[in-house]
C-alpha positions as CSV (number, residue, x, y, z in Angstrom):
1,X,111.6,71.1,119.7
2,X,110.6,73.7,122.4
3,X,107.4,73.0,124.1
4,X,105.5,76.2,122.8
5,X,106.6,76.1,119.4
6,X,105.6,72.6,119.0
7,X,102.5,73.0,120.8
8,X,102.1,76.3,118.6
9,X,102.6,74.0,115.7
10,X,100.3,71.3,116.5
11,X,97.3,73.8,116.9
12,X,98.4,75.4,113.1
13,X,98.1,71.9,111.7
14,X,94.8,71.5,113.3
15,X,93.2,74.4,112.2
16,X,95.1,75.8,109.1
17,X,94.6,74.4,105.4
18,X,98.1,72.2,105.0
19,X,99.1,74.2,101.9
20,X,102.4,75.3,104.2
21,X,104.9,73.4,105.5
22,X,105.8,75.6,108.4
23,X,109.3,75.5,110.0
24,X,109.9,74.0,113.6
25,X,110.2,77.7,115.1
26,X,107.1,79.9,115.6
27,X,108.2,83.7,115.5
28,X,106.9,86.1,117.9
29,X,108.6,89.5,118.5
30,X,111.2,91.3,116.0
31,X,113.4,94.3,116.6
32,X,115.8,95.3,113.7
33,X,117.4,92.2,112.1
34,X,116.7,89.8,114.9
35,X,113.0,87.9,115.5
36,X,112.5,85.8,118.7
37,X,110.7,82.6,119.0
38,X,108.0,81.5,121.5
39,X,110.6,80.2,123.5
40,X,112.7,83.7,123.4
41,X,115.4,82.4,121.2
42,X,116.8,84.5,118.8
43,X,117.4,84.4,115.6
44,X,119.4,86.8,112.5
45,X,116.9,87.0,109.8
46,X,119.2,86.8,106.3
47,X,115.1,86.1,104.6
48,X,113.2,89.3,105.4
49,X,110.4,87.4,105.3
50,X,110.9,86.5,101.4
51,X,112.4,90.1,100.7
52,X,109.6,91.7,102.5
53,X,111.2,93.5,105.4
54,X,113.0,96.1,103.9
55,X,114.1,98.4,107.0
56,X,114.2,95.4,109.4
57,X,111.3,94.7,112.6
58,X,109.6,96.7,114.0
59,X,111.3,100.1,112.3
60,X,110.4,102.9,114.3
61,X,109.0,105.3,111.4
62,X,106.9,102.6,110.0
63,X,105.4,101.7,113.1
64,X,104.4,105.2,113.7
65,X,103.0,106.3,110.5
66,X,100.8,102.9,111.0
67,X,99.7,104.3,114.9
68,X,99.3,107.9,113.3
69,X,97.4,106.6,110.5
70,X,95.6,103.8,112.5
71,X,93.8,106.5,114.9
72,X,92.7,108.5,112.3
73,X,91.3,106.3,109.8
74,X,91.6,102.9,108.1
75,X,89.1,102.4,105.4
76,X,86.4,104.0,103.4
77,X,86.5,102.2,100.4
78,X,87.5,103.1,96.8
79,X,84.3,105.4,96.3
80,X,86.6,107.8,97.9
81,X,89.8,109.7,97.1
82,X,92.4,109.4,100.0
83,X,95.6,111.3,101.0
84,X,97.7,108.9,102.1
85,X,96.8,106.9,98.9
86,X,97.3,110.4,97.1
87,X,100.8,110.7,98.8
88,X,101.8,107.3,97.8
89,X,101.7,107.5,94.8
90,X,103.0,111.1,94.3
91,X,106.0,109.5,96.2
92,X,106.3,106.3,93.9
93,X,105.4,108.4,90.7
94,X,108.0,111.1,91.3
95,X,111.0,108.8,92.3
96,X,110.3,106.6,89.4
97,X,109.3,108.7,86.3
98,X,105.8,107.0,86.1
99,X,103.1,108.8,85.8
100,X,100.3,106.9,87.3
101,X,99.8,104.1,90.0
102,X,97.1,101.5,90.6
103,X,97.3,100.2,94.3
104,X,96.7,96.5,95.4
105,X,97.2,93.9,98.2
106,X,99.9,92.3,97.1
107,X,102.7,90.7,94.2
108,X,100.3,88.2,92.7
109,X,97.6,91.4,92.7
110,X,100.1,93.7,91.1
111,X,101.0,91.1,88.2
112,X,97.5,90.6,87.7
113,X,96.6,94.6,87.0
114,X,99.2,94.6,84.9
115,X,98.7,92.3,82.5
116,X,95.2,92.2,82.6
117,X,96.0,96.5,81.7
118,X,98.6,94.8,78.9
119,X,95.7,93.0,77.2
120,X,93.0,95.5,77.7
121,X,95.4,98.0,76.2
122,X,96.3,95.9,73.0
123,X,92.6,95.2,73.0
124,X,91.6,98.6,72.5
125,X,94.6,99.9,70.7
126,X,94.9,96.9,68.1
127,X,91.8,94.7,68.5
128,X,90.9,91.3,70.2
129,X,93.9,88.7,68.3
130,X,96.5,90.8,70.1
131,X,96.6,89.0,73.3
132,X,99.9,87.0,73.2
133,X,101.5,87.0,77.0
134,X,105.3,85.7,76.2
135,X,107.0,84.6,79.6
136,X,109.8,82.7,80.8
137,X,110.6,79.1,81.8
138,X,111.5,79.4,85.4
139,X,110.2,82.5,86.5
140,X,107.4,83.0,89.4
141,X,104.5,85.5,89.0
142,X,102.1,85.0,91.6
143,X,99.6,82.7,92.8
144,X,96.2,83.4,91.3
145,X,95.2,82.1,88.4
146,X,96.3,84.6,85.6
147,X,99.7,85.1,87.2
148,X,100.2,81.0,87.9
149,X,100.1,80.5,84.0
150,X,102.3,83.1,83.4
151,X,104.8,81.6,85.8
152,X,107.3,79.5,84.0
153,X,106.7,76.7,86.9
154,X,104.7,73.9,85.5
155,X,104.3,72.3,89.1
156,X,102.5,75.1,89.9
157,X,100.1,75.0,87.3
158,X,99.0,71.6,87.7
159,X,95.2,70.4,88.3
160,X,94.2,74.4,88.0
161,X,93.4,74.1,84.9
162,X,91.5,75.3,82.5
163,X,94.6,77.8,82.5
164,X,94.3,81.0,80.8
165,X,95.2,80.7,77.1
166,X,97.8,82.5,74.8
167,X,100.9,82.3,77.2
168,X,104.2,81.5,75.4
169,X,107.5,80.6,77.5
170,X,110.8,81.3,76.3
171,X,114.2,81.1,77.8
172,X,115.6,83.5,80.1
173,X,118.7,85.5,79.2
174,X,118.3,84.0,75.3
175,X,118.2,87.0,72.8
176,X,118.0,84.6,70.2
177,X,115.1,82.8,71.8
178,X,112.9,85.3,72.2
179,X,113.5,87.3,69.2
180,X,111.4,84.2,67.1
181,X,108.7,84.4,69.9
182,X,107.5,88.1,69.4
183,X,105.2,88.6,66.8
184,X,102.1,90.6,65.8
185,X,100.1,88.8,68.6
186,X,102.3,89.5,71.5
187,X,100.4,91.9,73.5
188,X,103.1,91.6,76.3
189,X,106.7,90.6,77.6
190,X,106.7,89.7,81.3
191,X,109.9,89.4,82.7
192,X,111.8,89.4,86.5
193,X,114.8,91.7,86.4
194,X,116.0,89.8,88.6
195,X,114.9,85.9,88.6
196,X,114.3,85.7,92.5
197,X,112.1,82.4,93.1
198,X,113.7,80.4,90.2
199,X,117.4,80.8,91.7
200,X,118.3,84.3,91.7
201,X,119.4,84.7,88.2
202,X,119.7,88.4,86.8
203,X,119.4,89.8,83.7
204,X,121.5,90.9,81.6
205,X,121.6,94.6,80.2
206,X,121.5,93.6,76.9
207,X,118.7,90.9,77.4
208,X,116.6,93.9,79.1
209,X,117.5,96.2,76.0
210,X,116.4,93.2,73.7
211,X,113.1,92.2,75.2
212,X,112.4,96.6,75.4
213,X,113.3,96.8,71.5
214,X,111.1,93.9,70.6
215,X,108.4,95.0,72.7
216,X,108.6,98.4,70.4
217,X,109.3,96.9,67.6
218,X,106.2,94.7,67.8
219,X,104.1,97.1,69.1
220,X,103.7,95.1,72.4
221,X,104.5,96.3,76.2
222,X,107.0,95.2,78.5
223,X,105.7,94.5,81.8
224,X,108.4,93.6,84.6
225,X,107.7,92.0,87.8
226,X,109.6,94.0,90.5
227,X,107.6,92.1,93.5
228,X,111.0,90.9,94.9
229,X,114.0,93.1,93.2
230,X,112.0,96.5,93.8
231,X,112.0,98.9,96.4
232,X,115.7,99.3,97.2
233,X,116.3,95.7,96.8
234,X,118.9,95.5,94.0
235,X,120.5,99.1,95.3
236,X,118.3,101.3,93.2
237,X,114.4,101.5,93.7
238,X,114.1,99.6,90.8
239,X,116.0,96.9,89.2
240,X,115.6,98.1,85.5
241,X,117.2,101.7,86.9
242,X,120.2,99.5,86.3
243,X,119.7,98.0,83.1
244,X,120.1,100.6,81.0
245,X,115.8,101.3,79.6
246,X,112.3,101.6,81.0
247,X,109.1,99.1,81.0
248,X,105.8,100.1,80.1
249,X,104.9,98.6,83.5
250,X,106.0,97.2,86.7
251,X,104.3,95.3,89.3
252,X,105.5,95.9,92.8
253,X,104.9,94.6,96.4
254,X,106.9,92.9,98.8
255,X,109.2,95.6,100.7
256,X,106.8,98.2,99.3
257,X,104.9,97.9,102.7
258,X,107.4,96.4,104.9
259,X,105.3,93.7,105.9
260,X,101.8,95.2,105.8
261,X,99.8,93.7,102.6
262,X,100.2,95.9,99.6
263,X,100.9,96.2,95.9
264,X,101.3,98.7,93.0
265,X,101.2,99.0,89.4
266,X,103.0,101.7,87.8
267,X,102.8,102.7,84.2
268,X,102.4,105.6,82.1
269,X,100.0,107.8,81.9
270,X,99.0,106.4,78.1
271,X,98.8,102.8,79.1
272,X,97.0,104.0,82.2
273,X,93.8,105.7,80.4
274,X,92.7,101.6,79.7
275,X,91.5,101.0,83.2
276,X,88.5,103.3,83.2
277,X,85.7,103.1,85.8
278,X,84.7,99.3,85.9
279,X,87.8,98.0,84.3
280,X,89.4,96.8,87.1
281,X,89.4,97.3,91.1
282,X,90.2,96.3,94.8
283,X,88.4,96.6,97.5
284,X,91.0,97.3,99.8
285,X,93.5,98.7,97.3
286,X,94.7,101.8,98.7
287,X,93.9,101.1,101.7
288,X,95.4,103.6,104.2
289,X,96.4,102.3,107.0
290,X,99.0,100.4,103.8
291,X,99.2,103.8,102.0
292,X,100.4,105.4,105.0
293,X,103.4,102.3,105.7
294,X,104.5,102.2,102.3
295,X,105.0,105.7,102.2
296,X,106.9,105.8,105.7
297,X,108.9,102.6,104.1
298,X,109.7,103.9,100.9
299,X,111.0,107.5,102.3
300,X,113.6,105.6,104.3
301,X,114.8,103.4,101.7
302,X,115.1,105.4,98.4
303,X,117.7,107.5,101.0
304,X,121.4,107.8,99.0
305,X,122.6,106.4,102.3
306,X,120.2,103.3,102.1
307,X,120.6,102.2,99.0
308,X,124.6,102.5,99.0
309,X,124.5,100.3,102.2
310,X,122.5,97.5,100.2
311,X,125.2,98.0,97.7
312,X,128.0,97.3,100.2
313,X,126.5,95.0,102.2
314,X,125.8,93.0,99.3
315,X,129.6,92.7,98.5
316,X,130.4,92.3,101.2
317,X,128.3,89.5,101.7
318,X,128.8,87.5,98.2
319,X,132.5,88.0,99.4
320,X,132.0,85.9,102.9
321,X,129.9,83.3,101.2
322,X,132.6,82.8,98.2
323,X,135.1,82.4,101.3
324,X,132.7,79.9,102.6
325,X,132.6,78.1,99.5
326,X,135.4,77.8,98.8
327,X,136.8,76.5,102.6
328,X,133.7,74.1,102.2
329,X,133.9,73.5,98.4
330,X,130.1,73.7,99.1
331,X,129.1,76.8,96.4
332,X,128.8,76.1,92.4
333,X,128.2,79.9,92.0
334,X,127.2,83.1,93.8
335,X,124.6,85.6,91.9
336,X,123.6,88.7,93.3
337,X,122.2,91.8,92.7
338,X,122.4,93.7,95.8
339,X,120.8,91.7,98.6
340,X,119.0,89.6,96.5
341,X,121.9,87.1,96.7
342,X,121.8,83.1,95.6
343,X,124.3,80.6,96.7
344,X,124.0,78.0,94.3
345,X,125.1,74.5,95.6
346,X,128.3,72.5,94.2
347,X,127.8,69.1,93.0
348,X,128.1,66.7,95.4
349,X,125.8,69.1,97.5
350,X,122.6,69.0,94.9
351,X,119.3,68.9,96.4
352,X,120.1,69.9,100.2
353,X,119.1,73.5,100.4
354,X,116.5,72.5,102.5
355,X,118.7,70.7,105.1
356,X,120.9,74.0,105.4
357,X,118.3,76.2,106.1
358,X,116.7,73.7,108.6
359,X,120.2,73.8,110.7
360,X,120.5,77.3,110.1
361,X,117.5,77.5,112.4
362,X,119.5,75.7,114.9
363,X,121.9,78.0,115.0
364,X,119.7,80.9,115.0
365,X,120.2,81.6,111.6
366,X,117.1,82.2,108.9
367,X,117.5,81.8,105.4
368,X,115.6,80.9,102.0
369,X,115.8,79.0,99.4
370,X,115.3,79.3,95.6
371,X,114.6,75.9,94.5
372,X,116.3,72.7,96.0
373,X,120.0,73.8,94.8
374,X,120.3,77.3,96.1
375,X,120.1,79.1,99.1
376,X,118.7,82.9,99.2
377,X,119.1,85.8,100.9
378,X,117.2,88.8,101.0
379,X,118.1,90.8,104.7
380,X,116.9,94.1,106.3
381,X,118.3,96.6,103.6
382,X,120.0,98.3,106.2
383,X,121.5,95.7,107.6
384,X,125.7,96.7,109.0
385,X,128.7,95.1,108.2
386,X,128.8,93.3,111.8
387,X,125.7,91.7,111.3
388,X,126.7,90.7,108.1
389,X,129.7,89.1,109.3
390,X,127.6,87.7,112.3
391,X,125.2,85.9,109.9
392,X,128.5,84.6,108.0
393,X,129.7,83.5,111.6
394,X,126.1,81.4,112.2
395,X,126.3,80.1,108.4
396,X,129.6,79.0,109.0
397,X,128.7,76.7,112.1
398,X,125.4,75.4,110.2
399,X,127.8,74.3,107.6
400,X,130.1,72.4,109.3
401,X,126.9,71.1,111.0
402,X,125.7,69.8,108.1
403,X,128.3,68.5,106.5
404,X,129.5,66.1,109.6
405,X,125.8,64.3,109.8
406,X,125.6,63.8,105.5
């Protein structure tokens, strides 16, 4: 390990809670898709910091609404209307077809709003034994509390509890499944368009059509959690654009900020009416030095010519890796929607994701992983077909790395 990323590293363990298991690299600088290290190597970033960096490092129009915005004003508090905030969600709201939007700090934030808006809703609307939350095994919501239980992850949950009560868990993709868990209590569906953190598994159309009929049928709302497959991700600005209906809510986060901290909840100007004065807050929600990034962010990547180049880039990467596989007979599977691409391991491969994406590091390659099986990628959404082919190029040498030290 170089010297200042290991005496970087030493210092993090000494004064940081251990909760992380930090790789052997500390970043430093970022320009586009690349990031550099302590030590000035280089690396192609196929993570986006978990999806996050949506136009890349450093993208010149974000980093000068955040100047522009930073020597004018950054906070005054929610006592006060702001225009970037204003703007924001003017933005969000009119590319969407929402009508109203509650801003946050980040995914788990988001989640929380909107279910805590699902049951206050049902609350009001039906009375207190409405209050059902029916989620999936597998899927990832967040961190706090609330959004931990309704994460399908038991691992997760455990030693938190007390947990919050009334969360069922079904099975993802299953029509059947979840058509005997709605019922008169169900207050809410929750539900990842796109199953990022439990392997990158995406929903079918007629799954998304079944859970939104239910939903009405029931009288319950369908909230869907668009931290990760939002905001140009799946190459529309919102997954469920492509599934052929429309939630009652969606969380968002992630890319919405391109790496400064902040979420939203949008929903409908009907559901919205629930979260009067005193309901529910933030201190820093709508922050807007955030207000003024996101907006800057999501400009550039609900562009035609954006989201068509996540569209192709996207193919054109599921095509290298299924090469890859298939030289290596190291892929099971490749799922993708967009750039949110998983590469699930083959057989005699199980449990090594993490060793891939440690020698991807050595190669100057950065990837994620969805579990132990499956290695993820989420790039810059405007990423170009070279660098696409250059990250195949460094995956390629981390492969055959691997696979001669088994």
């Amino acid at each position: 390990m170089a010297k200042k990323n290991q005496t970087a590293l030493e210092h993090y363990q000494q004064v940081m809670v251990p909760n992380y298991a930090p790789m052997h690299i500390v970043p430093e600088s970022g320009e586009g898709i690349w990031l550099s290290d302590l030590e000035g190597k280089k690396y192609l970033d196929m993570g986006g910091g978990i999806a996050v960096t949506g136009l890349g490092h450093s993208h010149p129009k974000v980093v000068a609404a955040l100047k522009a915005q930073a020597e004018k004003l950054w906070h005054v508090s929610n006592y006060y209307a702001s225009v970037p905030a204003i703007e924001l969600a003017e933005l969000l709201t009119g590319l969407s077809g929402f009508d109203r939007a509650f801003f946050c700090n980040s995914g788990s934030e988001a989640v929380e709003a909107s279910l805590k808006i699902a049951r206050r809703y049902c609350f009001d609307q039906y009375g207190p034994e409405k209050n059902e939350i029916i989620s999936f095994h597998k899927s990832f919501h967040g961190r706090s509390l609330f959004t931990v239980t309704a994460g399908g992850q038991s691992a997760y949950r455990k030693g938190f509890g007390p947990l919050p009560a009334q969360m069922t868990y079904g099975h993802y993709n299953d029509i059947e499944d979840l058509t005997k868990l709605v019922n008169q209590h169900t207050c809410a569906i929750i539900m990842e368009p796109v199953m990022a953190e439990g392997g990158v598994y995406p929903a079918s159309p007629e799954f998304a059509q079944a859970a939104r009929a239910l939903a009405d049928e029931h009288k319950a709302l369908l909230v869907f959690d668009e931290v990760q497959s939002g905001i140009g991700r799946t190459g529309s600005l919102f997954c469920y654009e492509q599934l052929g209906m429309v939630p009652d809510i969606v969380a968002s986060a992630k890319a919405l900020g391109s790496g400064f901290p902040i979420g939203a909840m949008l929903t409908t100007g009907k559901i919205a009416q629930t979260f009067q004065p005193g309901t529910h807050g933030s201190t820093f929600g709508g922050n807007l030095l955030g207000c003024a990034v996101a907006k800057a962010s999501v400009e550039e990547i609900a562009k035609p010519e954006t989201l068509a180049n996540v569209n192709s880039r996207g193919a054109q990467l599921c095509e290298g890796l299924r090469k890859l596989g298939k030289t290596y007979d190291l892929f099971a599977e490749i799922r993708s929607t967009g750039l949110l691409v998983g590469a699930e391991l083959s057989e005699a491969h199980q449990g090594k994701a993490k060793d891939f994406v440690t020698e991807g590091l050595n190669q100057g390659l950065m990837m994620l992983v969805a579990g132990p099986n499956v290695l993820r990628f989420a790039p810059s959404l405007i990423i170009t077909e070279s660098e696409v082919n250059q990250a195949l190029d460094l995956l390629e040498l981390t492969i055959k790395s691997v696979l001669s030290n088994p």
